[in-house]
N, CA, C and O atoms as a Tinker XYZ file with bonds, in Angstrom:
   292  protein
     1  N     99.299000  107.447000   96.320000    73     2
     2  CA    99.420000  106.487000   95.242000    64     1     3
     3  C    100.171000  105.257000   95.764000    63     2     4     5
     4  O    101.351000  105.350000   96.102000    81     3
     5  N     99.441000  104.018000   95.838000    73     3     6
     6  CA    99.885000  102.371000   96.064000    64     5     7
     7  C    101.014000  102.104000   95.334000    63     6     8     9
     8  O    100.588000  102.241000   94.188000    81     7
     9  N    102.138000  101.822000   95.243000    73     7    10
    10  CA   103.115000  101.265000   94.645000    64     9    11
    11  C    103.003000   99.781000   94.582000    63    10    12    13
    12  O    102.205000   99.281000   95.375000    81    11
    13  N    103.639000   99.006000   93.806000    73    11    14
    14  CA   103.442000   97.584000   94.083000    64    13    15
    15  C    104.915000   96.724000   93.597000    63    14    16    17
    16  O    105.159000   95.554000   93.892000    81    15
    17  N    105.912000   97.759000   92.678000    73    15    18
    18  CA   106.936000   97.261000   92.191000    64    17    19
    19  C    107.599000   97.393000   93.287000    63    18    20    21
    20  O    107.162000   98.190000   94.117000    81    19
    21  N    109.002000   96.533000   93.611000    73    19    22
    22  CA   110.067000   96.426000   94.568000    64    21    23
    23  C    110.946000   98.232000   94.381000    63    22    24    25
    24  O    111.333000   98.754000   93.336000    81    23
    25  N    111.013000   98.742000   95.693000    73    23    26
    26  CA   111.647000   99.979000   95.728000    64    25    27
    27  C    113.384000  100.013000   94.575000    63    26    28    29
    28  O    114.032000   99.041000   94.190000    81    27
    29  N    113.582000  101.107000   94.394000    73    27    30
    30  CA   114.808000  101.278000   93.719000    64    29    31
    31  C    115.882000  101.175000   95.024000    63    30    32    33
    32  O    116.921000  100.515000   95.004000    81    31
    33  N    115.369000  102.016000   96.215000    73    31    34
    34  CA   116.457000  102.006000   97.313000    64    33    35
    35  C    116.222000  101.110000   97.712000    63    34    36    37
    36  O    115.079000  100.701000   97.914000    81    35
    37  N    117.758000  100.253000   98.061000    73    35    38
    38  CA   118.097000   99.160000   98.726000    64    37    39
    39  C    117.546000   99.161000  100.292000    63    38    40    41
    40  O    117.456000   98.077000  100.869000    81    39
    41  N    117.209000  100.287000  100.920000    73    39    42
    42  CA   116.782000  100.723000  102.840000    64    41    43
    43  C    115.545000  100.393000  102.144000    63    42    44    45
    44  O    115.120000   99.254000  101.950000    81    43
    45  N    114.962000  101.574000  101.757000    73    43    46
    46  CA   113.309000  100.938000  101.533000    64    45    47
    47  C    112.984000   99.569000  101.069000    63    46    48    49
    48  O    111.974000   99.038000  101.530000    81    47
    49  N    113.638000   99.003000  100.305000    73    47    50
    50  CA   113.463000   97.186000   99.842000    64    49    51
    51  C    113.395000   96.637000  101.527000    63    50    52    53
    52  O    112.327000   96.471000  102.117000    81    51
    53  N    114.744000   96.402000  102.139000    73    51    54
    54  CA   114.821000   96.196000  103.163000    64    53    55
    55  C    113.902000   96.227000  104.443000    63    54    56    57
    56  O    113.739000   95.271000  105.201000    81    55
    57  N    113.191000   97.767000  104.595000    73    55    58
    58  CA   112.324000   98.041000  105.700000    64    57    59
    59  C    110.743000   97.365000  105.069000    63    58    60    61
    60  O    109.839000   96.997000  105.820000    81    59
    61  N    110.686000   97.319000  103.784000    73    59    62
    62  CA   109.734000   96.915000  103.639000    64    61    63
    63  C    109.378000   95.306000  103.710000    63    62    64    65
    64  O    108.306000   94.752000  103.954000    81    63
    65  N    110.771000   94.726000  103.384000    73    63    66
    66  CA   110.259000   93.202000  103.487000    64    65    67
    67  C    110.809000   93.384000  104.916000    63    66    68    69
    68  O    112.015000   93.152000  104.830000    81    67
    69  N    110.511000   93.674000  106.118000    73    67    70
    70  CA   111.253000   93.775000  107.435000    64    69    71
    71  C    109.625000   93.858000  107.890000    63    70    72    73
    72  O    109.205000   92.857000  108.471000    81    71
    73  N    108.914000   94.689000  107.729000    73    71    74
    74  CA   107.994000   95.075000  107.904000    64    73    75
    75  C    106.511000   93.670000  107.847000    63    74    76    77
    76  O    105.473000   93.376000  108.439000    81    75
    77  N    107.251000   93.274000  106.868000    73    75    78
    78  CA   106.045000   92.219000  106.141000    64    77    79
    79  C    106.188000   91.149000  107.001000    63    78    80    81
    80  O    105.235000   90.669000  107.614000    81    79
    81  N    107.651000   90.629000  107.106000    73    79    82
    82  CA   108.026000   89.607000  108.088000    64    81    83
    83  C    107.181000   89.616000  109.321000    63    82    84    85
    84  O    106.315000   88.806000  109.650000    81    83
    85  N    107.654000   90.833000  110.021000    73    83    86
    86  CA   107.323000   90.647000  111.273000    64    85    87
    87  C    105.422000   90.529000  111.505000    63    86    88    89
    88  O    104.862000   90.072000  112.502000    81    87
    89  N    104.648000   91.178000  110.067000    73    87    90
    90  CA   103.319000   90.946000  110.073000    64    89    91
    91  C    102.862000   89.218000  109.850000    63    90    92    93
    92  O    101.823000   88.729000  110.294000    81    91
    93  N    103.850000   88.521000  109.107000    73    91    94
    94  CA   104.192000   86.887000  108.777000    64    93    95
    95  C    104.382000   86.339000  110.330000    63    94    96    97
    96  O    103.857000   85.266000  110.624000    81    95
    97  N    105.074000   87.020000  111.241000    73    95    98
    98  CA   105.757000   86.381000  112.395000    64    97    99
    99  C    104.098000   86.250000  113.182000    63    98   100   101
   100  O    103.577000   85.242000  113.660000    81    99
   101  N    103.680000   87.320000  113.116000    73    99   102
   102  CA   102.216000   87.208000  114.121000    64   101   103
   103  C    101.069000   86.712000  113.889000    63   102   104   105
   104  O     99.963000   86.682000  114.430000    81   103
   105  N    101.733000   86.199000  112.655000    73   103   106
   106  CA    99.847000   85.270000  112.412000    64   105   107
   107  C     99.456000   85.688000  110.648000    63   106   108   109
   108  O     98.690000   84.854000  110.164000    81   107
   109  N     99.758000   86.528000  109.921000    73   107   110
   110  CA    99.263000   86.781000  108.694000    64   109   111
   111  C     99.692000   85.744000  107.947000    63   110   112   113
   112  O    100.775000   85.165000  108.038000    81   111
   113  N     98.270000   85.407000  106.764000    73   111   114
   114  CA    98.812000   84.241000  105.740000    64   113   115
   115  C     99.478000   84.939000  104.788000    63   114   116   117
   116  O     99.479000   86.169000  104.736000    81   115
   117  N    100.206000   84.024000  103.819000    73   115   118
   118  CA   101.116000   84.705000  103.220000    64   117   119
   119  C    100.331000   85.313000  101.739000    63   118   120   121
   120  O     99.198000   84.900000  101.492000    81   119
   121  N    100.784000   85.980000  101.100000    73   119   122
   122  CA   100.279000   86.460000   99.900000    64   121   123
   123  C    100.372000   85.298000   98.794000    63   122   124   125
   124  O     99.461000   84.858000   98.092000    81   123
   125  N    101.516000   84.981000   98.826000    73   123   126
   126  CA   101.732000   84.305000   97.223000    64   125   127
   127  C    101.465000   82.423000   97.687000    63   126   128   129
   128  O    101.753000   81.928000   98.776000    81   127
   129  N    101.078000   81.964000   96.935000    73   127   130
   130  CA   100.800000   80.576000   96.790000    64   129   131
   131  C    101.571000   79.851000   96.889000    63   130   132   133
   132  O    102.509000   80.107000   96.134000    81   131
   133  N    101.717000   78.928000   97.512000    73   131   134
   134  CA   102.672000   77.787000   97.729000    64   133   135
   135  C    104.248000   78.783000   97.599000    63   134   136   137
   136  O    104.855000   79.031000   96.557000    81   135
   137  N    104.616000   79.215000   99.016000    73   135   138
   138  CA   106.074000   80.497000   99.001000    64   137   139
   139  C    106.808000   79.040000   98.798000    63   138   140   141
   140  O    106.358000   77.903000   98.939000    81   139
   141  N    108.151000   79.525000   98.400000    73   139   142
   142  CA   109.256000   78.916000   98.295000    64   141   143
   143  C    110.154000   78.099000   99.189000    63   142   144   145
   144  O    110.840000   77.085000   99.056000    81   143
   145  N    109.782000   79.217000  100.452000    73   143   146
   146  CA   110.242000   78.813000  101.678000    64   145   147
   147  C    109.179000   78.979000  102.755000    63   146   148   149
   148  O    107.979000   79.248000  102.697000    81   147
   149  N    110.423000   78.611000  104.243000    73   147   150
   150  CA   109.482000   78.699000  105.221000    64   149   151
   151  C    109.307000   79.668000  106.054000    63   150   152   153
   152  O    108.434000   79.897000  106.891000    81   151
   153  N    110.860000   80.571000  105.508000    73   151   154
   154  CA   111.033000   81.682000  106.231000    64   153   155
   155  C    110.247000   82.783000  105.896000    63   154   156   157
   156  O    109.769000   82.913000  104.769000    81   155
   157  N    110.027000   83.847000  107.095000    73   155   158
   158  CA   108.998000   85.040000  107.443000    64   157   159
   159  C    109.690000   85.602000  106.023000    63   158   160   161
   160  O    109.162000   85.749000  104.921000    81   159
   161  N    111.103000   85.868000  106.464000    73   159   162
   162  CA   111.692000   87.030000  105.704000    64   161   163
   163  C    112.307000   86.878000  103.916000    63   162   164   165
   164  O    112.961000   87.539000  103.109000    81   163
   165  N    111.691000   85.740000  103.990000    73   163   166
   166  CA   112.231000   85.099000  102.257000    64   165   167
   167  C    110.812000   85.241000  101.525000    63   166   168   169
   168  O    110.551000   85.502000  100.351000    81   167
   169  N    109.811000   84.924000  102.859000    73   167   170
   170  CA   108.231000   84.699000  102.222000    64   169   171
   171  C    108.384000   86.385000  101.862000    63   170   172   173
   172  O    108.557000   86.774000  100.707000    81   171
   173  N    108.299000   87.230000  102.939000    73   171   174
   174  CA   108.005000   88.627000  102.416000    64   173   175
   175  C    108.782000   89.174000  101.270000    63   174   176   177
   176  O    108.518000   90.264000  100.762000    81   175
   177  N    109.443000   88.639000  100.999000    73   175   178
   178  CA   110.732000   88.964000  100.074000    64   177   179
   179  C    110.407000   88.605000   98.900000    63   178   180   181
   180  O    110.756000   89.241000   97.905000    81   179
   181  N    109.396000   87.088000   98.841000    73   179   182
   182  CA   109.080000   86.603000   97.387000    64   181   183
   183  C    107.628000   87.742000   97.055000    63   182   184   185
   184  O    107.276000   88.330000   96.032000    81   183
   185  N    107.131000   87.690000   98.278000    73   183   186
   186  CA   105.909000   88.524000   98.214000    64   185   187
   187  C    106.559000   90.196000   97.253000    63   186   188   189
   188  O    106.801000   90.210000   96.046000    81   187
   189  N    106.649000   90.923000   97.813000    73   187   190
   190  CA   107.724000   92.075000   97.433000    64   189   191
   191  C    107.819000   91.826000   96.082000    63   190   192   193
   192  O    106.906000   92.281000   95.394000    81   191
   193  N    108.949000   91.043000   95.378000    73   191   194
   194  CA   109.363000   90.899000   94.307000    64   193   195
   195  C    108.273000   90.249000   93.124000    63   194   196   197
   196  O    108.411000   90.161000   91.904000    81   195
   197  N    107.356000   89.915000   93.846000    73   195   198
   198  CA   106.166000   89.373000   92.876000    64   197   199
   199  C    105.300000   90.384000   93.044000    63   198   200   201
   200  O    104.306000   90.007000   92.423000    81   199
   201  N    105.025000   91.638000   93.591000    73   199   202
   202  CA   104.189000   92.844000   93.382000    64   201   203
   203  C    102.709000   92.805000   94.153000    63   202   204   205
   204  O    101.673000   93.456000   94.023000    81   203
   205  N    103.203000   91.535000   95.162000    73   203   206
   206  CA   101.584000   91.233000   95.728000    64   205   207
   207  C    101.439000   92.285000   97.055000    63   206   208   209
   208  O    100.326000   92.306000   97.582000    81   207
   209  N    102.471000   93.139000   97.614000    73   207   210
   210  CA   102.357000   94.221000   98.848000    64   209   211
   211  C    102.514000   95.828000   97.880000    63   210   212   213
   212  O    103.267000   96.293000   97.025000    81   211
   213  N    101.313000   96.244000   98.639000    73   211   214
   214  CA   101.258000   98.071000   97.816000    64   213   215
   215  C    101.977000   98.980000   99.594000    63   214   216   217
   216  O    101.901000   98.813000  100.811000    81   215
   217  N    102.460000   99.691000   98.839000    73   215   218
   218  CA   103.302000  100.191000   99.755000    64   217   219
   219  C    103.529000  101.729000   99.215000    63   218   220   221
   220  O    103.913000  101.854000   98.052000    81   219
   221  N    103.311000  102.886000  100.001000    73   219   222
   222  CA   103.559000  104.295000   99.747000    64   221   223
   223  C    105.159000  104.498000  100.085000    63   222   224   225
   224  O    105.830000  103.666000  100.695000    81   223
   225  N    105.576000  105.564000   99.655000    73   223   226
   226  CA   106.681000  106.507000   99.906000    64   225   227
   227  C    106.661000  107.258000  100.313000    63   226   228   229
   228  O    105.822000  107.859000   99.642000    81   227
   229  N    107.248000  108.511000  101.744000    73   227   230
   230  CA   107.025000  109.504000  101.896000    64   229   231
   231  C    107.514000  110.456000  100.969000    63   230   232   233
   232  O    108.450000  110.297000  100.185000    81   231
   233  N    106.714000  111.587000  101.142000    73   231   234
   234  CA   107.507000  112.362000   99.924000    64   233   235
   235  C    108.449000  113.313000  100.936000    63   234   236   237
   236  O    108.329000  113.421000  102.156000    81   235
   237  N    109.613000  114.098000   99.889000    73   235   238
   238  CA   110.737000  114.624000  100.740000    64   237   239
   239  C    110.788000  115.796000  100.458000    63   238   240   241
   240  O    110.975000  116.248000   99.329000    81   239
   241  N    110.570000  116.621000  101.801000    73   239   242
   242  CA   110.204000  117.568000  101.916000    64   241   243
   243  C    111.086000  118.400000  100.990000    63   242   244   245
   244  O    112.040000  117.730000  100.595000    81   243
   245  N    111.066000  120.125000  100.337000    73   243   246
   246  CA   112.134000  120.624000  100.162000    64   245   247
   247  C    112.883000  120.723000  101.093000    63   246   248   249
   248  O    112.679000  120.147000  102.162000    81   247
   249  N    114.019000  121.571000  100.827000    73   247   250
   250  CA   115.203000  121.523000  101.281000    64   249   251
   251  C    115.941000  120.834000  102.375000    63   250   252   253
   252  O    116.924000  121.168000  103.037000    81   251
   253  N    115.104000  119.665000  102.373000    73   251   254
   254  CA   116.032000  118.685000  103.293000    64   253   255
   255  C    117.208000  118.028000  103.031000    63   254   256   257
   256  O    117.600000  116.983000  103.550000    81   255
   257  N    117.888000  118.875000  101.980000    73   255   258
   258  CA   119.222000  118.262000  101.636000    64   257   259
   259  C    120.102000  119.371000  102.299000    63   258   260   261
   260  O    119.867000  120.580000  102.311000    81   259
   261  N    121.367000  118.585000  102.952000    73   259   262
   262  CA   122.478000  119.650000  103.230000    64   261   263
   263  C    123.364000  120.157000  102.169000    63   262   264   265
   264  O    123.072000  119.911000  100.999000    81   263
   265  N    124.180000  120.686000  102.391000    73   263   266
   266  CA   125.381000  121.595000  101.452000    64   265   267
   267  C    126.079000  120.599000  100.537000    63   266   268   269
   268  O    126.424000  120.788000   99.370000    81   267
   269  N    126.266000  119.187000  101.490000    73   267   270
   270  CA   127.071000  118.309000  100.057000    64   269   271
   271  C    125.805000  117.704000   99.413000    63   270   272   273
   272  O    126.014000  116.521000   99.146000    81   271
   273  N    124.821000  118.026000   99.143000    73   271   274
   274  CA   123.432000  117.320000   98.724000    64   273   275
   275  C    122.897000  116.460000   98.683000    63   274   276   277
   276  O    122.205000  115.942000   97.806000    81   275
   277  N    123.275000  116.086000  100.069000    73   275   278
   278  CA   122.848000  115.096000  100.955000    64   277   279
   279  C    121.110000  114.640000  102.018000    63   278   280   281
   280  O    120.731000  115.035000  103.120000    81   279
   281  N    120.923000  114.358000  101.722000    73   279   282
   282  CA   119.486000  113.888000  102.337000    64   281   283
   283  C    119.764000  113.995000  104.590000    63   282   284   285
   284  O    120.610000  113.340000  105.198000    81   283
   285  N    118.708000  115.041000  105.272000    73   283   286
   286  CA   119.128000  115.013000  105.974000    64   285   287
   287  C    118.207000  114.391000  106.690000    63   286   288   289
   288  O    117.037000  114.715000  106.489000    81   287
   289  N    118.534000  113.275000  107.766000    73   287   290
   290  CA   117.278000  112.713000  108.695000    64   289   291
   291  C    116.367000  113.171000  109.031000    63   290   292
   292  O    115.576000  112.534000  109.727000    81   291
């Protein structure tokens, strides 16, 4: 399932407009119309927050949490 709203976690927000940038850095046009700026990482960022990149989540496995119920790498 495509997601298209901006992640709740602040890492996933992050890796994802990180991600977009560096596809901005090599040549991709941008999604949204006339961006705001000129930067890779503000463009992917407006992109993101305007719902124009679909993006999955992995799902987490069971018991990959430790004893303090913690998420383990």
């Amino acid at each position: 399932m495509a997601l298209t709203q901006a992640p709740d976690s602040k890492f996933a927000y992050v890796v994802l407009v990180a991600r977009r940038a560096r596809q901005l850095m090599i040549g991709a046009r941008p999604l949204v119309d006339n961006p705001r700026s000129r930067k890779n990482t503000r463009i992917a960022e407006e992109e993101l927050t305007q719902g124009c990149l679909e993006y999955e989540l992995p799902e987490v496995p069971e018991g990959a949490e430790d004893r303090d119920g913690k998420r383990r790498k």
